[in-house]
Each structure stands twice: as structure tokens, then as C-alpha cells.
N, C-alpha and C positions, 0 to 999 in steps of 0.2 A: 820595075828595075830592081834586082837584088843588089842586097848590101853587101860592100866588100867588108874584110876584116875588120876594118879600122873603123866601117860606120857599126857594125857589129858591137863592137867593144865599147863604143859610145850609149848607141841603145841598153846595153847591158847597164851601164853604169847611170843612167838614166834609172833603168830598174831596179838594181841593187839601195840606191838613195831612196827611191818611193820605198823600198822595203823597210829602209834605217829610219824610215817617218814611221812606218807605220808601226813596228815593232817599239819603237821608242812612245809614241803617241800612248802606245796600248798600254804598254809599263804604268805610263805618267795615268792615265786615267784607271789604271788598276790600283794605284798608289792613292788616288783622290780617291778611290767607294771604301777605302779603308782606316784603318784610325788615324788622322789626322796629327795626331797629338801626339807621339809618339817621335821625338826627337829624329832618328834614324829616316824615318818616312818621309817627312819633312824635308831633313837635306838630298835624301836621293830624288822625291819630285824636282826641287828646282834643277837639280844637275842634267835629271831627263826634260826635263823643261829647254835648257839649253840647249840640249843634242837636237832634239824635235824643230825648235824653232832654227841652226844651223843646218839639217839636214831637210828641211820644208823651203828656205831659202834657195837651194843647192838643187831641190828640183826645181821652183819657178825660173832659175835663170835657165834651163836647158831646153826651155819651153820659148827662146829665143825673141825677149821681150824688146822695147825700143831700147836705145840706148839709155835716155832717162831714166826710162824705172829700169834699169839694171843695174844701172848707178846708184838709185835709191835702194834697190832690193837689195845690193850687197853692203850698205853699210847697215840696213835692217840689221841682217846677217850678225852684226858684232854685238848684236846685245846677246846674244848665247853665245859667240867667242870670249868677249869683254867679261862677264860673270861666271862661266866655267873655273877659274884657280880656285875662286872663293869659293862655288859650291862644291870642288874638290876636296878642301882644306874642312867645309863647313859638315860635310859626313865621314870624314876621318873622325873630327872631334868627338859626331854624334856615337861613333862606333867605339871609341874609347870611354865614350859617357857610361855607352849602355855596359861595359865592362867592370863598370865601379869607380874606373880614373874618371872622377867628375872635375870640370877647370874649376879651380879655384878662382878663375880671373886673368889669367896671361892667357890661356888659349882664346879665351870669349873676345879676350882686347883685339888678338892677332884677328880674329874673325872681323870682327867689323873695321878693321883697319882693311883689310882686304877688299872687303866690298864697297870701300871708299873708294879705293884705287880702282876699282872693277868701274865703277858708275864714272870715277873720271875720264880713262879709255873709254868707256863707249861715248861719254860726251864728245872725244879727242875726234872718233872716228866718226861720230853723226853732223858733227857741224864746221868740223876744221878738214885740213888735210896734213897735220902735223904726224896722225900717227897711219892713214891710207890717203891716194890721191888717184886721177887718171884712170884708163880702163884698158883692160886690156883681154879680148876675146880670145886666142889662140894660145895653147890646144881649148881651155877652156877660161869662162872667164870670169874675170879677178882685178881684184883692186890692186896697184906697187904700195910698195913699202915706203912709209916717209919717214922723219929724221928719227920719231918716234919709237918706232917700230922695235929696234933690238932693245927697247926698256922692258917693252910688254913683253917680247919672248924670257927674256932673262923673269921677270915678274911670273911669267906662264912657270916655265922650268922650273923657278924654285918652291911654290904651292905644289907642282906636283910631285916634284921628293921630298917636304915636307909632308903629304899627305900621305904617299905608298908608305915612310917611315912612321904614321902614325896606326896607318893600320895592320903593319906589322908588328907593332907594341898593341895593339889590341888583339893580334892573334895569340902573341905568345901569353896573353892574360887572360885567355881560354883554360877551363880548366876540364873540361869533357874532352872527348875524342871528337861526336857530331859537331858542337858549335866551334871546334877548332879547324875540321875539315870543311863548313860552310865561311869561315874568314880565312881560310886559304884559298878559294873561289873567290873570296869578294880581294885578294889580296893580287892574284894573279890576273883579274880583271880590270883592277885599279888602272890601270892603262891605257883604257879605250877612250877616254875623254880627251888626253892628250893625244892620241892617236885620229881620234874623229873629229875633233871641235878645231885644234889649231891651224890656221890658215898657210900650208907649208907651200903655195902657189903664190906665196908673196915673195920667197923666198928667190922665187925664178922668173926671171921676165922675156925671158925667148927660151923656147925648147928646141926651135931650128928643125931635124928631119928628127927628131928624138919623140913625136908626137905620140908613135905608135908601144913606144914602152911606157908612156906618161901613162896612158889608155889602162895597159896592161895594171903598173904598178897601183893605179888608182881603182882597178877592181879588185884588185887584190887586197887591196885594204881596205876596199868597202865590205868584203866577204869577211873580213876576220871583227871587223867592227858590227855587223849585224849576229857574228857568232858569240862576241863578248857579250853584248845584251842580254842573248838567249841566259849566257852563262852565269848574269851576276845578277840575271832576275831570280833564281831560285835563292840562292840568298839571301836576298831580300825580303823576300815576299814573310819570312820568318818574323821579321821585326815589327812591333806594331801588332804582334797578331796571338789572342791570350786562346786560341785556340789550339785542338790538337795537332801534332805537325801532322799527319795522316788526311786530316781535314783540310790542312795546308795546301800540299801537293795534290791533292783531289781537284783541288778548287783555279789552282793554277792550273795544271793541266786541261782542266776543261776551257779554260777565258782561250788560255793559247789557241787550241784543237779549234774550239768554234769563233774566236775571234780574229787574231791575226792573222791566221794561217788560211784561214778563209777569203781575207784580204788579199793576200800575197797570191794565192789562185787565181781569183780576179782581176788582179794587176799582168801579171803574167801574162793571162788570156788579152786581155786590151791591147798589152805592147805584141805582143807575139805572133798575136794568130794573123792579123794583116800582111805579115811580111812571110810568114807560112802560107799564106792565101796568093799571094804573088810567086811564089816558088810552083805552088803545086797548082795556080791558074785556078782558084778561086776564088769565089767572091768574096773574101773573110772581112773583111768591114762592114757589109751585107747581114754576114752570120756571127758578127760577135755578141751582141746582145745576146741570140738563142745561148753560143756556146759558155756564154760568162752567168747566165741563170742555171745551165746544166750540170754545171762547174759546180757551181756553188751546193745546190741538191744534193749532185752523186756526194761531193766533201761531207757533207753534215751525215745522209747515211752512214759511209764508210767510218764515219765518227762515234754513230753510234751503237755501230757491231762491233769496232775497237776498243771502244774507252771499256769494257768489262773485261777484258785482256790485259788494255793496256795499264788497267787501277791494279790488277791482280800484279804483275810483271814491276811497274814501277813504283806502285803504292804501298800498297797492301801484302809487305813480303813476308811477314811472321806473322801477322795476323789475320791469316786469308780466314780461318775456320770461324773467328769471332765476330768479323764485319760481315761474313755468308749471314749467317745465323743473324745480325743485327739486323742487313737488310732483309730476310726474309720476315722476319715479324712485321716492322717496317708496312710490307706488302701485303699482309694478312689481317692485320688488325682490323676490327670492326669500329668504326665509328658511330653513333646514334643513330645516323642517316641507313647505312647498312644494317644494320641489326631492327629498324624498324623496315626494310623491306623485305627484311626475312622475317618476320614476323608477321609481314602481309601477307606473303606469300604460304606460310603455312594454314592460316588464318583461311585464307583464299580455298586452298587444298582441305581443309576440315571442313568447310560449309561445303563445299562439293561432294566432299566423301559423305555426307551424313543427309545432306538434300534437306540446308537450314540454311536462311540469308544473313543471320546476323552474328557476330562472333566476337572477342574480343581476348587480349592478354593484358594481365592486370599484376603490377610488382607492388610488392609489399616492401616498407618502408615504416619501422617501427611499427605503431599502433592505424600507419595511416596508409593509405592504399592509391598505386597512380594507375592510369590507364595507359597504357605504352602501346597499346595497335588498336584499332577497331575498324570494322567493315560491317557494310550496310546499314540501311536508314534509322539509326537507334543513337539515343543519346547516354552515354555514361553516366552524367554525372546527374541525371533522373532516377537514375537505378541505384547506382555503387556511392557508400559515400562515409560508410564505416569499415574501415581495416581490421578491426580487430575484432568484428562478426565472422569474417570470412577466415580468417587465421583461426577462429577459435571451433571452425565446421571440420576442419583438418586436422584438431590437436591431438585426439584422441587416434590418430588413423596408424600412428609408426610408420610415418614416411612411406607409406604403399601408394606408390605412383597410379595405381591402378581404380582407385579408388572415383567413383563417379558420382557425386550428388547433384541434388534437383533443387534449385536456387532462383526467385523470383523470376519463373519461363528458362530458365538457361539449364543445360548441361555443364557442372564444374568440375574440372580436374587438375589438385597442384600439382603445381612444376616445383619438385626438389635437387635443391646443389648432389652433386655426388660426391663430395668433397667434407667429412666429417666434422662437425663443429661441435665443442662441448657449451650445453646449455651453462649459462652462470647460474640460472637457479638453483639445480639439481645435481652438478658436474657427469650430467651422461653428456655421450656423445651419441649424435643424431645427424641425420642430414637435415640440413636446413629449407625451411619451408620460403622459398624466393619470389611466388606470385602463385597464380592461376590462369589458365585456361576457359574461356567459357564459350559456347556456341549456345545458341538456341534449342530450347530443348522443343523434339519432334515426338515427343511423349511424356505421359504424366513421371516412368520411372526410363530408368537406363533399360536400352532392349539394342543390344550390334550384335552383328551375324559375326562367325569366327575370321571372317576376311575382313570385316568392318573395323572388328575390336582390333586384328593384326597392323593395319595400318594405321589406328587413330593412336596407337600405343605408339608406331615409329614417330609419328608426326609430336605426340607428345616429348617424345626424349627429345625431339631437335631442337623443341619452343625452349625445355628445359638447359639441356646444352647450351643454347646459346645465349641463355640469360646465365649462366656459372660463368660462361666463359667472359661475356660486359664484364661481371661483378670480378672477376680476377685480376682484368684490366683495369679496372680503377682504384683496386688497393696497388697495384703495381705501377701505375703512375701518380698516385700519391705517395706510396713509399720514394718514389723518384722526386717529388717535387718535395720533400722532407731531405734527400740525399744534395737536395741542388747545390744548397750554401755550402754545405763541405765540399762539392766536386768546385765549384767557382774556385774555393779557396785555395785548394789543392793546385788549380787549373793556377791561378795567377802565380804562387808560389814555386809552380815547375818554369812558368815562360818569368821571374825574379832570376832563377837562377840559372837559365843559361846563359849567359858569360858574365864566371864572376862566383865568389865566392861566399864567405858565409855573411861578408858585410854588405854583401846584394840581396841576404835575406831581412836584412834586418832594416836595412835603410826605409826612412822616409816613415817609422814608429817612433812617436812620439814618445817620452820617456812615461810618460803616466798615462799611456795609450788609452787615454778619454775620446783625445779628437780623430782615432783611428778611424779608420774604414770597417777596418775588422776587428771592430771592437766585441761583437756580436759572437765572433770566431774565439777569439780568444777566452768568453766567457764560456764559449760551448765545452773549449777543449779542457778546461779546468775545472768544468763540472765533471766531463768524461774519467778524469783524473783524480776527483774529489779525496779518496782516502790514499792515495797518492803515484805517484808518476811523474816523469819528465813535462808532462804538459800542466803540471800546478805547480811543481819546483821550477820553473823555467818558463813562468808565462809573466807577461806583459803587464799583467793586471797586479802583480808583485809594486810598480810603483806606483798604485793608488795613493794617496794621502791618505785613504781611511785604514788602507792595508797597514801603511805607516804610523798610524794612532795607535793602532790597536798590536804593535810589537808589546807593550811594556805589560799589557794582559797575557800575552802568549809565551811568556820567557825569551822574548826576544826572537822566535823563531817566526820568518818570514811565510813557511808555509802554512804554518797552524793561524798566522794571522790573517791568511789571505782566508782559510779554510774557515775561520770565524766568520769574513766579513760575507763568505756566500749563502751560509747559514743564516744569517741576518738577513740575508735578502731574500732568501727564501722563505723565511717565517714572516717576513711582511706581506708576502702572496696568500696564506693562510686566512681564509675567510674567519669570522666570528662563529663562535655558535662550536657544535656537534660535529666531528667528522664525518664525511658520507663519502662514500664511492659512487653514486646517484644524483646527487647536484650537479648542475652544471659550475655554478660558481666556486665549487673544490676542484675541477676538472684540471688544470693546469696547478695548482701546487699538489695535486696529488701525486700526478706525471714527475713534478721533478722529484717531489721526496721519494718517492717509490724506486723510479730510475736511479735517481746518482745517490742520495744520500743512503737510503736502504740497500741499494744495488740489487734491485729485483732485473732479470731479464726480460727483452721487451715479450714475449708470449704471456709470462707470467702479468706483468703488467697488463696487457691487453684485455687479460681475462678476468683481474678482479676489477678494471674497469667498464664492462661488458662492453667494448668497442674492440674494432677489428684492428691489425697492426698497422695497416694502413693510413687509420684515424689516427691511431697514436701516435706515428712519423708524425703526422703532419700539424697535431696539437702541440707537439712535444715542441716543434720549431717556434711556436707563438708564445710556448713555458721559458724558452733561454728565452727569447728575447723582452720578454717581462721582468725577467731574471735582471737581465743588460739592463733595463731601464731602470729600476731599482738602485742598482749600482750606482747611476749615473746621478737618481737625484741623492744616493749616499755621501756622492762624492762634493757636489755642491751643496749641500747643507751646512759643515762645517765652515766652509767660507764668507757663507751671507753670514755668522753667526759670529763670524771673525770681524765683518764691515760694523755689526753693529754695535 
């Protein structure tokens, strides 16, 4: 039997609420895998918390329970009605916190004054009938209003124009274009809690023949309340989140695409297709399982020949050429795993091309030598077990790739970077000797036919190749893991100051920024600055106590004192004895005096230290923070010396 209009518009709205669950649900648990801690995240989970639990209500009663539990289930109902004002009120605040207006104490009082009254209502409505009573099914059903009742709307109404008015004072305390256009979103959405949570069926207790516009009017605002969601989820998603926005909207787009929208297909299909199946005289409850697994499939497909479109279109709008290039490396890179089965595979291709079972590639590492492939029944480390025998069969040769010696039964041939290195010994420049090659030797001297030699030469560039190319990747992912603490820093200091100004940069630094977080940071940028700049005139470490000792040696001049107390830290790094460029125990004060005090560049650097820059970044990270620790017991020594 087909549905008329009016069962139509019921079904619908049946559908529209599973959607407001589960579009809400997704929020609130997208909100929970994220930073918790985060004021803003906080108050907008409970308020989807609310919605979720009011709109989950909203569908079991349509699922036409006994009258008991619908009695039950709708005063469940009021603990997301009942606590909605407060958590209205409670992420207004957070929103003007995250602005820089932090409560002094009258907002934090109103807050929990709020959710006194929130906890009293819903006690009012779970166990009395002072503020709901009775039932009442038609058009849909709903608890009356009891004597109560116009407190808590009055209560409702004025949390929520206190709260639109609060984050309207947190828009105009934007001080960017984006974070002012993202709390114009969350400003024009502000709305939908009062729009979706308040119970305006209390309001009416007979609709009479008006059934069929109640119908109407209640999808219509179920539609615009599943549209606020979508709307003031991307807002959101911002807060809480010390990532780049880029990252941001990548990462939302995806949960949506594969999560709730996948849902909401689903649902669809369950409610739909039965009564499509009755129209069109088939079996559709029959075939909704197949069509609700096919649903789901064709969506994720379709999801993932879009999302490269759809990142490009909505994501990635000025920086398509740099995230191309980011994910293609990304997808190219060689990891260990990789590079040792290309390694087998050439390996594989050499003992075949030469008709020899044993073979191996071997990297050089200082004086000491690793085995990185080997194939067939032969043990390495019987054989190989001095590096600097083998390095020193090659020294004489000036990088001639071609070169083939005869080495305990093996055939050897280095593998050279293509990429010019100056020796520290001598200051030539050379290609650098990166391992070897060895296969089995099938005679006493070198003997290949001119098609032998053609391809064991290609086969040698690729083993070589692909050992330049590892060895470039991990000075550039060391140079990246030396980069990191500046990009974090950077990273925290751009998501400080969207909304909100210069006292958003500076808050929550201690005046003698000991107990900082970025204490570390601050010494780095004041060495970068050493003979002078805004980051040694204008850093934090200026209210040291030791900095402060040491004005009446400096003329009084804060920079020259801070610039004494780094020198003294640095000369406490300074091993005894001789300087060397060769110890390891001068390695980190040589790094800093060379870097910031001398002000050598890092190549220069790298080369009277005979380490690659890669190394350098990454010593150079472990030199500040010796540096920092120095400082710190600088700064506590005076003290204990004060106690005693």
C-alpha cells in the first residue's frame, strides 16, 4: 500500500532526525579523536552531545514504543534539552577565551551558575511534573507544559542572546580576514541549538486538521538544522588543532565523504527502497541488504576518484604545484625495505648476466664497512670485515667506475655518488666512494665480452644510483628532523594567533621564561641573533636573573648582558685540553662557536667539521639544547647560594 503525502512527510522526517544523529554523533566523535584540552573543543563536544542525545530520543519515539517507555524516553530527552543554554553560554565563553578576553571570573561564575539551573530542570523534568507532565501522541509525540515550563523557556532565550552576543564580541576581536570569516560561520550558525534542542511541541497541545503543515514545517527545520551542522562543523574543526589549515580541511573532508555521508546513504536505502519496492512491485526488503552493501562500495569508489578533484577545488587552492610535488616524493621515496629489493634484484640480474651464484653490495661507513644485499649460499661476515682494506683498493683509481678488481674469489666494482664532495684532507673535489659491488669471480682476472661489459656497467650505475639517491634522503630527512623544533614553533605561534593579537602571542610566558615550554626556542633564536637582532633584543631570556646580575658588568645594557651570559654558556661546553675538529667530545661546542659566535655558514661548517650538513642540523639541535641546559643550571645556582 503506497504512502500518501502526509505518511510521506512523516517517513521523511523520521529520516531527516536519523540524519541530525548521525551528522551530530560524527562531529561529537570527531571532536573526541582530537585535542581534548582545548577549551573550545570541549564546550562544542557537550553541546553536540546535547543535540545527539535530543535528536537519538526523537528517533526512538517514532519507532512507536509502549506508552511507558515513551513516557520514559521523552523525559530521557531533557538532559540534552535541560543542559543546552549552559553549553550555549559555555562555548561562547570558550570563543572569547580563545580571543584573548579570558573571564576574569564573572563569565566562569555565570557558567556554573547555569549549569546549576540546567541540572535543576532536568531533575524538575525526570522526576516531577512541575516543569513536563501527560502524553500526548498527535501529530507527534510530546510531553505538556507544566507550571514550570515558561521559566525554562525564558532561562532557554536568554543564554541564548547572551551567548550569539558573546560571539559576536569574539568576532569583532578577530583580527585576520579568515578567522573573522570562520566566527561569522560559527556566528550565523549560533542558532541551531535553539532552533533543534528547544521543545516547541510543548508549546501546542492540539493541531486539529493543521497536521499536515506541522509535517511540513518540522522538515523544514529539520533540513536547515542538519545544514547548520555541516556549517559550523568547519569552524570548528579549526580550534584545538596546531596543524596546518590545509591539513585541516583535508582531514575533515575526508571523515565527512567516508563517514557520515556514507551513513546517510545507508539510511536512505533502509527507509526508501521498501516503499520504492511497493511502488514499483518489488521485493525491496528482500533486496535491501544487497542494495545497502552496493551503496556503500559504489560511495567509497566514487570517493576515491573525487577526493583528488575535490582536495584540488576545495583544499588545495594556491598551493596545488607544492602539495603535487609534496605528494609525489611522498610516493617515490625509497625506504630500506625498497632499496634492498632493488638491490636484490640487480644482484639477481649480475649473477645471471655473468653465470656466478654468489654476489653481494656492501656500503661504506667511515673506516667500517655493512653488507646491504647479498644472494646465494655465502656468509659475509667470513669474508668482509675491514672497511678501510676495501676503500683503500679504490683510492688510487679517481672514481673510475669502471674499474674491476679481484678480491678474495669475488669480482669488485665501486659504486661512486655523482654528486661532488670536497675531501677535508686535501680540499679537491671528488666523487665520493659510497660502497661496492661484488659477484663472484668466474676467473682469476676480469675477462666480459663488449655486451657483458655494456650491461654490467648499466646494472652498476643503478646499484650506484640508488645508493646516492638513500644517502640524499637521509641528509634530507635529517636536515628535516633538525628543522622540526622551529616548524612546531612556528606551527604553535601561527594557530597563538589566530584570534587575537599581540597579547595572544605572548601570553602564558613566564617573565623569566625558565618554566617555558619554549625555553629551548628562545635560546635557539638568540643564539641565531648573537651579535644582534630583534630575536636577542626582544627575547624572553632578557629576564634571566643571571642576565639581571650581570647588567652592572655590561654598562647596563640588557643585550650585551644577555650576549655575556650565552658566552658563558657556551664556554662551559668547551672540553679541557687542545682544540680539535676530530674529537667527538669538542663536536657540539665547536658547532655552536663556529655557527653563531664566529658566524661561519653551515657548508663552511660542515666541512671543517668533515660531516655532511645533514649531521650538522642534527648535532647542532643537541648543541642549543646543552646550551639551554647550561643556562638553566646558570640560572639556579645563584639561588641555592642565596639559601645558603
Amino acid at each position: 500500500m503506497a504512502l500518501g503525502f502526509e505518511g510521506f512527510l512523516q517517513l521523511t522526517n523520521e529520516a531527516l532526525t536519523a540524519i541530525i544523529v548521525i551528522v551530530a554523533a560524527s562531529m561529537l566523535l570527531y571532536n573526541l579523536s582530537r585535542n581534548l584540552h582545548a577549551p573550545v573543543v570541549q564546550a562544542s563536544s557537550v553541546l553536540l552531545a546535547c543535540v545527539t542525545v535530543v535528536s537519538t530520543v526523537d528517533v526512538f519515539t517514532s519507532l512507536n514504543p509502549t506508552t511507558l517507555s515513551l513516557r520514559a524516553w521523552l523525559r530521557v530527552q531533557w538532559i540534552g534539552i535541560a543542559f543546552a543554554p549552559a553549553a550555549m553560554f559555555h562555548l561562547s565563553d570558550a570563543l572569547l577565551a580563545t580571543t584573548g578576553l579570558v573571564s576574569r571570573g564573572r563569565r566562569r561564575r555565570v557558567m556554573r551558575i547555569l549549569y546549576v539551573f540546567s541540572i535543576l530542570f532536568l531533575i524538575m523534568a525526570a522526576f516531577s511534573d512541575a516543569l513536563v507532565y501527560g502524553l500526548v501522541r498527535d501529530p507527534a509525540p510530546h510531553l505538556r507544559a507544566g507550571p514550570v515550563f515558561p521559566l525554562f523557556s525564558t532561562f532557554f532565550l536568554l543564554a541564548t542572546i547572551v551567548s550569539i552576543y558573546n560571539v559576536l564580541r569574539a568576532r569583532q576581536r578577530c583580527l585576520t580576514t579568515y578567522t573573522r570569516r570562520r566566527m561569522s560561520y560559527l556566528l550565523y550558525s549560533f542558532t541551531m541549538p535553539a532552533l533543534g534542542i528547544f521543545p516547541y511541541s510543548l508549546l501546542f497541545t492540539q493541531t486539529g486538521d493543521s497536521s499536515l503543515l506541522f509535517w511540513l514545517l518540522v522538515n523544514v527545520g529539520n533540513l536547515g538544522i542538519i545544514l547548520m551542522l555541516l556549517f559550523i562543523a568547519y569552524p570548528l574543526a579549526f580550534f584545538g588543532s596546531s596543524i596546518p589549515d590545509r591539513v585541516v580541511k583535508a582531514e575533515l573532508l575526508r571523515f565527512f565523504l567516508r563517514g557520515p555521508f556514507a551513513g546517510i546513504l545507508v539510511l536512505l536505502v533502509i527507509l526508501y527502497l521498501p516503499q520504492a519496492g511497493r511502488i514499483l512491485g518489488l521485493p525491496g526488503e528482500e533486496f535491501m541488504p544487497f542494495a545497502a552493501v552496493a551503496v556503500v562500495m559504489f560511495w567509497q569508489w566514487m570517493v576515491s576518484l573525487a577526493m583528488p578533484r575535490l582536495e584540488q577545488y576545495l583544499v588545495y587552492l594556491d598551493d596545488q604545484s607544492q602539495i603535487r610535488m609534496i605528494q609525489s616524493v611522498s610516493q617515490r621515496l625509497l625506504t630500506r625495505s625498497d632499496l634492498l629489493q632493488l638491490f636484490e634484484s640487480i644482484l639477481a640480474a649480475t649473477c645471471d648476466l655473468l653465470r656466478v651464484p654468489i654476489g653481494f653490495i656492501a656500503v661504506f661507513q667511515g673506516e667500517e664497512v655493512r653488507i646491504e644485499q647479498s644472494i646465494g649460499e655465502w656468509s659475509p661476515q667470513e669474508t668482509i670485515s675491514n672497511g678501510a682494506e676495501l676503500q683503500q683498493m679504490f683510492a688510487a683509481e679517481s672514481d673510475d667506475a669502471s674499474t674491476i678488481k679481484v678480491w678474495n674469489g669475488f669480482w669488485l666494482v665501486p659504486l661512486y655518488s655523482e654528486r661532488m664532495w670536497e675531501d677535508p684532507d686535501n680540499g679537491v673535489e671528488m666523487h665520493r666512494l659510497l660502497g661496492v659491488l661484488g659477484v663472484g669471480a668466474r676467473s682469476d682476472s676480469p675477462a666480459l665480452s663488449e655486451e657483458e661489459q655494456r650491461v654490467f656497467d648499466t646494472l652498476v650505475s643503478q646499484a650506484a644510483q640508488a645508493l646516492d639517491d638513500r644517502l640524499l634522503q637521509r641528509e634530507v630527512f635529517a636536515a628535516l628532523e633538525g628543522l622540526l623544533p622551529e616548524i612546531d614553533a612556528l606551527q604553535r605561534l601561527r594557530d597563538m594567533s589566530r584570534y587575537g593579537g599581540f597579547p595572544v602571542f605572548t601570553q602564558g610566558l613566564p617573565s623569566n621564561g625558565v618554566q617555558s615550554p619554549d625555553f629551548v626556542n628562545a635560546v635557539r633564536d638568540a643564539l641565531r641573533d648573537y651579535w644582534g637582532g630583534p630575536r636577542l633584543t626582544q627575547s624572553p631570556l632578557l629576564g634571566l636573573n643571571i642576565v639581571q646580575e650581570a647588567l652592572p658588568d655590561n654598562e647596563e645594557n640588557p643585550t650585551r648582558a644577555l650576549r655575556a651570559v650565552l658566552q658563558e654558556a657556551i664556554n662551559r661546553l668547551r672540553p679541557a685540553g687542545e682544540r680539535s675538529t676530530t674529537r667527538a667530545e669538542w663536536t657540539l661546542y665547536n658547532i655552536v662557536d663556529l655557527r653563531f659566535v664566529q658566524g661561519y655558514k653551515v657548508r663552511d661548517v660542515a666541512r671543517r667539521l668533515a660531516m655532511s650538513e645533514a649531521d650538522l642540523y642534527r648535532k647542532q639541535r643537541l648543541a642549543i639544547e646543552e646550551v639551554a641546559r647550561v643556562l638553566l643550571e646558570m640560572e639556579h645556582a645563584p639561588r641555592i647560594h642565596e639559601k645558603k
